[in-house]
C-alpha positions in Angstrom: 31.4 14.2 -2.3 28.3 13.7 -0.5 28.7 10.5 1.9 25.3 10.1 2.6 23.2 7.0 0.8 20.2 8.0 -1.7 17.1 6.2 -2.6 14.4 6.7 -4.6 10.9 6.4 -3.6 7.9 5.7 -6.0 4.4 6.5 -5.1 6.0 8.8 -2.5 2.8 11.8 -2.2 0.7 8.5 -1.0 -0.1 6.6 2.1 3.0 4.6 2.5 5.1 6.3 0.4 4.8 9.4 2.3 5.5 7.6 5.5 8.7 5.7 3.7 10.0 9.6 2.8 10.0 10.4 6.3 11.3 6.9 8.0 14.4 7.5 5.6 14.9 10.9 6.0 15.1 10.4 9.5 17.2 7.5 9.1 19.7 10.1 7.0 18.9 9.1 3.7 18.7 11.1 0.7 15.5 11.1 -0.7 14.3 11.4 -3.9 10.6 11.4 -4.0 8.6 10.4 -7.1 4.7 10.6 -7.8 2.3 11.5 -10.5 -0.7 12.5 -8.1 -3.3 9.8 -9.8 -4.0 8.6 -6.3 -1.5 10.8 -4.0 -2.0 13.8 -2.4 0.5 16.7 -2.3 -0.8 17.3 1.4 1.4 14.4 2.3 4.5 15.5 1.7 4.8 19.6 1.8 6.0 18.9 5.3 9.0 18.0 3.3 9.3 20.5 0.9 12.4 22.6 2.1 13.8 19.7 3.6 17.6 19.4 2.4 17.9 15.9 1.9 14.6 15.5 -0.2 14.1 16.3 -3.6 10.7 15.5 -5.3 10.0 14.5 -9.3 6.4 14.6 -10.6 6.4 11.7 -13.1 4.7 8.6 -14.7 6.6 5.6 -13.8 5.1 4.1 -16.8 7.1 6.7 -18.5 10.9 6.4 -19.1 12.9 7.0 -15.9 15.5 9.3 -16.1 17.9 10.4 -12.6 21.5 12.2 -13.0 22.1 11.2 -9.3 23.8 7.6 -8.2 21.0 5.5 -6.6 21.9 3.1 -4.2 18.4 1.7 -3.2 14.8 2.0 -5.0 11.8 1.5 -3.4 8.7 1.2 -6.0 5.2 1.9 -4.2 3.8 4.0 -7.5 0.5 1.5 -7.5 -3.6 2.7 -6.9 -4.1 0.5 -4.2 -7.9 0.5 -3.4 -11.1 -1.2 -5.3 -12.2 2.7 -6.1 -9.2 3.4 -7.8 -8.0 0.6 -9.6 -11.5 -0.1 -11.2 -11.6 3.5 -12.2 -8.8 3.1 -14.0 -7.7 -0.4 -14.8 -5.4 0.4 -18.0 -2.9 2.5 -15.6 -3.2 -0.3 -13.0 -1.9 -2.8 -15.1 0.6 -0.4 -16.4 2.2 0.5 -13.6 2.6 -2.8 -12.4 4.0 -3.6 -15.6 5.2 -1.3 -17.5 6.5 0.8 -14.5 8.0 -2.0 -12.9 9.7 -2.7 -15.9 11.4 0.8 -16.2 12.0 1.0 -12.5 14.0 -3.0 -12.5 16.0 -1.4 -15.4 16.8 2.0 -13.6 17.9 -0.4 -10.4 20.2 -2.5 -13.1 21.8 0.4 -14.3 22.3 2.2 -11.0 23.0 -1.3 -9.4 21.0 -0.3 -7.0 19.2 -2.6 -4.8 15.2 -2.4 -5.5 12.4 -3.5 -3.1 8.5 -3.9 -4.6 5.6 -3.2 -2.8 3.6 -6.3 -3.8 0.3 -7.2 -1.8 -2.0 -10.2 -0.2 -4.0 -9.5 -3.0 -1.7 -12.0 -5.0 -3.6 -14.9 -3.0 -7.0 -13.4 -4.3 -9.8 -15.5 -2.3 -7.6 -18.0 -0.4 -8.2 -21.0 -0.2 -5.8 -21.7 2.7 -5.5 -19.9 5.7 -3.8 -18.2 7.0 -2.0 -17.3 4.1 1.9 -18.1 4.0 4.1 -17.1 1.4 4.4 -20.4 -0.4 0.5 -20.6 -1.4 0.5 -19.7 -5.2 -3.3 -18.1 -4.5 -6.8 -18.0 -6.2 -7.0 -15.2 -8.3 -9.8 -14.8 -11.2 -7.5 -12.8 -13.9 -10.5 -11.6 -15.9 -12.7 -10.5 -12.6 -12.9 -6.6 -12.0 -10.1 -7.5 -9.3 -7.5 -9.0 -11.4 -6.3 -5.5 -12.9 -4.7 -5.1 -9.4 -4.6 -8.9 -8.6 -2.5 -9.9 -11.7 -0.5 -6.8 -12.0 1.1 -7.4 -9.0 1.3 -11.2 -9.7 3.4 -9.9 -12.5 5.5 -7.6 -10.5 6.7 -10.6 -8.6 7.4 -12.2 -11.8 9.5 -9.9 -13.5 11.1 -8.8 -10.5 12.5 -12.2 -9.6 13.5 -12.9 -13.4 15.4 -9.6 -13.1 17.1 -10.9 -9.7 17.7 -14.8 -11.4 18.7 -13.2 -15.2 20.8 -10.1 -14.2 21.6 -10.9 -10.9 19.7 -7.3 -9.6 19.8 -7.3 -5.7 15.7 -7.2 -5.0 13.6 -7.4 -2.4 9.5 -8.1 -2.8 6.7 -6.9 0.4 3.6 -8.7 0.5 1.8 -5.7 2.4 -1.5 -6.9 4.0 -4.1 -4.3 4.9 -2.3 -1.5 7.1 -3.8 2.0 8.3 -2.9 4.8 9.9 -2.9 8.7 9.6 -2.5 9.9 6.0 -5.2 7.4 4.6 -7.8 9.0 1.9 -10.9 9.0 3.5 -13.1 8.3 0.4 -10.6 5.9 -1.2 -13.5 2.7 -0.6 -11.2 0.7 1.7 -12.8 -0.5 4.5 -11.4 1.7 7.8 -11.3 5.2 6.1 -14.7 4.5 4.5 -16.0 3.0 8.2 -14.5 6.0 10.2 -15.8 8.7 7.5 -19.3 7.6 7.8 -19.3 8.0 11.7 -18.0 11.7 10.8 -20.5 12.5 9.1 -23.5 10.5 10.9 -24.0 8.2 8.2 -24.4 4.6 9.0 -22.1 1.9 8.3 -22.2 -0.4 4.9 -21.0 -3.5 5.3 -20.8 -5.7 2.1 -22.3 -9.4 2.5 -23.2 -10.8 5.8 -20.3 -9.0 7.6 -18.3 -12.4 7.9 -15.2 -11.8 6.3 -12.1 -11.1 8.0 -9.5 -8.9 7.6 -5.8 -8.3 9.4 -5.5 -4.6 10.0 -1.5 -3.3 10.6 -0.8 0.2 11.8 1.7 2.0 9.2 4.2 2.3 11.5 4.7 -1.2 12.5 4.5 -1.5 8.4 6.9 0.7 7.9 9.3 -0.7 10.2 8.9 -4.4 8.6 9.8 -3.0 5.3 12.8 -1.4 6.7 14.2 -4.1 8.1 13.3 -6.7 4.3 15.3 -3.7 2.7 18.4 -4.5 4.9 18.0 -8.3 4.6 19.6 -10.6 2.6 16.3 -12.4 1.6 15.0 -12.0 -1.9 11.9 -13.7 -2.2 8.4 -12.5 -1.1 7.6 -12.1 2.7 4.2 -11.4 4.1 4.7 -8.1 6.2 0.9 -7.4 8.0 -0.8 -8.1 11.5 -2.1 -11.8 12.2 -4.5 -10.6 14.4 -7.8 -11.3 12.8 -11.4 -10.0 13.0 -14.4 -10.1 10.8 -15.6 -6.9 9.2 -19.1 -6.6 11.2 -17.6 -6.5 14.8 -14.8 -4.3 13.1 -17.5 -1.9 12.3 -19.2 -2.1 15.6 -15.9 -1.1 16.9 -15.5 1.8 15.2 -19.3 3.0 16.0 -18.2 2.5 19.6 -14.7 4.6 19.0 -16.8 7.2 17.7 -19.6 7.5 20.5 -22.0 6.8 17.8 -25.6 5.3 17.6 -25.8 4.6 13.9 -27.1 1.4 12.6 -25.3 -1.2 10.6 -26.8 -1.7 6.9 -26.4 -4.6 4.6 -25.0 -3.9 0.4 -24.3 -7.3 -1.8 -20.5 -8.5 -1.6 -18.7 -7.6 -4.6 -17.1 -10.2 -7.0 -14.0 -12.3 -5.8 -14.0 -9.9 -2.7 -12.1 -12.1 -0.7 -13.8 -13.8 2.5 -10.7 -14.3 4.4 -7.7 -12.2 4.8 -4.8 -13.3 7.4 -0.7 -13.2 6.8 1.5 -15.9 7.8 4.1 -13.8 9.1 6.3 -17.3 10.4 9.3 -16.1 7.9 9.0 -12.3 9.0 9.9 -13.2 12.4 12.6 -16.0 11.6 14.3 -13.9 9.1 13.7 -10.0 10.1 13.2 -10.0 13.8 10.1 -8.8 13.0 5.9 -8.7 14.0 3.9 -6.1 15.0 3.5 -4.4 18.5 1.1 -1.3 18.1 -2.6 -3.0 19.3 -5.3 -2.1 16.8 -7.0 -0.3 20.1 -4.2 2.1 20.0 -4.2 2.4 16.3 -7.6 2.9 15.8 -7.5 5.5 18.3 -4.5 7.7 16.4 -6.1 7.0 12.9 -9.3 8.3 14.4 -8.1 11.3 15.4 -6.3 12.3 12.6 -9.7 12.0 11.1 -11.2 14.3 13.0 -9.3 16.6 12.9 -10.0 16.9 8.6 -11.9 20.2 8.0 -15.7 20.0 7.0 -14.5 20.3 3.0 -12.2 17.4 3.3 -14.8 15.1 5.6 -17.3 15.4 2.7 -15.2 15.9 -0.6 -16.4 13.4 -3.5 -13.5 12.2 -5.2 -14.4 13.8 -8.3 -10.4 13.3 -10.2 -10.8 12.8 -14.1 -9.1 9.5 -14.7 -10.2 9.3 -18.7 -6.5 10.3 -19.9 -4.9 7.4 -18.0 -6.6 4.3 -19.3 -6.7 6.1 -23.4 -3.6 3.3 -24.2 
């Protein structure tokens, strides 16, 4: 009989995911990893393709789940996650945030298996307080182009916690605020792969509005490490996991032009509906209850996430994304 815990891992060919595979295959896990490629790549996890304790599943989380194995903890990260995804298809965003989390809870009930959601500060929309702690409800327009994501992860929290006070189910839920790091998609519209691709490929930079707004950038592994340590807690309510170190999206620009050695100019493109003007986690309750904040400085970040960058062949620095999404919104 094999000793050894198990977990499963939605959304496991993408960003995070990926990285989760490998933090809990170091950590001596088995690993089952589960993705449908809508947004994730299968670049991201062939380093793990012979590995003995990691098995992979190509599946729609939206679909029913089925696993022979015992389970003893599910992490569900299946979820587009940029503006350029979830607006290209909206249905499946929804979906997976619904439907997926629904099959996912009950997979967790029947395997009683602790479960831990990947929720996101997009659940406080355009804040109107700031920073933003856990116990602020948000400002979220549920019929804007941004409440296909916003709302289906409002949801997630719902059902999750109605699971955890109706059945008891052992869950944890991640606020995740913007983190980066190697394994990003370049041309996924989110502000530091789109800003580093441009300087790649001497373009200049597009910033949206007058360049005011702020954002919190954490690198993945400081990420990683917070949701780690939720998953072992004994706290079953939402924390905020990201970096309170703040910085408006103009001189975040001019620092990547300087990272980059580059001359190119700045220009100017309307700000896009409810894109929200200030982004910055509370993370008070991370460092009472987990022992946790970040320590990786974005200098250093930047610097490793620029890199890997660079080193992207000429195909992938100035591949479209050009995926057919029409069969996932059809129903």
């Amino acid at each position: 009989m094999n000793s050894k815990k198990s977990i499963l891992i939605t959304g496991a060919a993408g960003f995070l995911g990926s990285h989760l595979c490998d933090r809990f295959i170091r950590e001596g896990f088995l690993v089952i990893g589960m993705d449908n490629f809508i947004t994730g790549d299968k670049k991201n996890i062939s380093h793990l393709e012979h590995h003995s304790n990691f098995r992979f599943i190509e599946h729609d989380v939206t679909e029913f789940i089925k696993i022979d194995e015992n389970l003893d903890y599910i992490l569900h990260f299946a979820s587009p996650a940029s503006p350029i995804d979830y607006l290209k298809i909206p249905i499946q965003t929804l979906k997976v945030g619904s439907l997926g989390t629904h099959n996912l809870l009950g997979l967790a009930k029947a395997k009683r298996a602790r479960i831990l959601v990947a929720s996101t500060s997009e659940v406080y929309g355009d804040p109107l307080v700031h920073p933003q702690p856990e116990s602020y409800f948000g400002n979220v327009n549920s019929i804007g182009p941004r409440g296909v994501y916003d709302e289906a992860k409002r949801f997630q929290e719902s059902i999750t916690m109605a699971y955890h006070r109706f059945h008891g189910l052992d869950v944890r839920i991640v606020r995740i605020f913007n983190t980066y790091g190697p394994r990003m998609r370049l041309n996924d519209g989110r502000v530091i792969p789109a800003f580093m691709g441009q300087v790649l490929r001497g373009e200049d930079l597009t910033v949206f509005g007058d360049g005011l707004q702020t954002r919190s950038f954490c690198y993945v592994d400081d990420q990683i490490e917070g949701i780690f340590r939720l998953l072992f807690s004994d706290y079953s309510y939402p924390i905020n996991i990201g970096n309170p170190n703040e910085t408006t999206i103009l001189d975040f620009a001019k620092e990547i032009i300087s990272l980059g050695n580059s001359t190119q100019k700045i220009v100017y493109k309307p700000l896009p509906q409810n894109d929200p003007l200030q982004r910055q986690p509370d993370i008070t309750l991370a460092k009472k209850l987990l022992n946790w904040q970040p320590k990786i400085h974005r200098e250093q970040g930047m610097k490793i996430t620029f890199d890997y960058f660079k080193g992207l062949t000429q195909e992938e620095l100035y591949k479209k994304e050009h995926k057919d999404f029409s069969t996932y919104n059809k129903h």
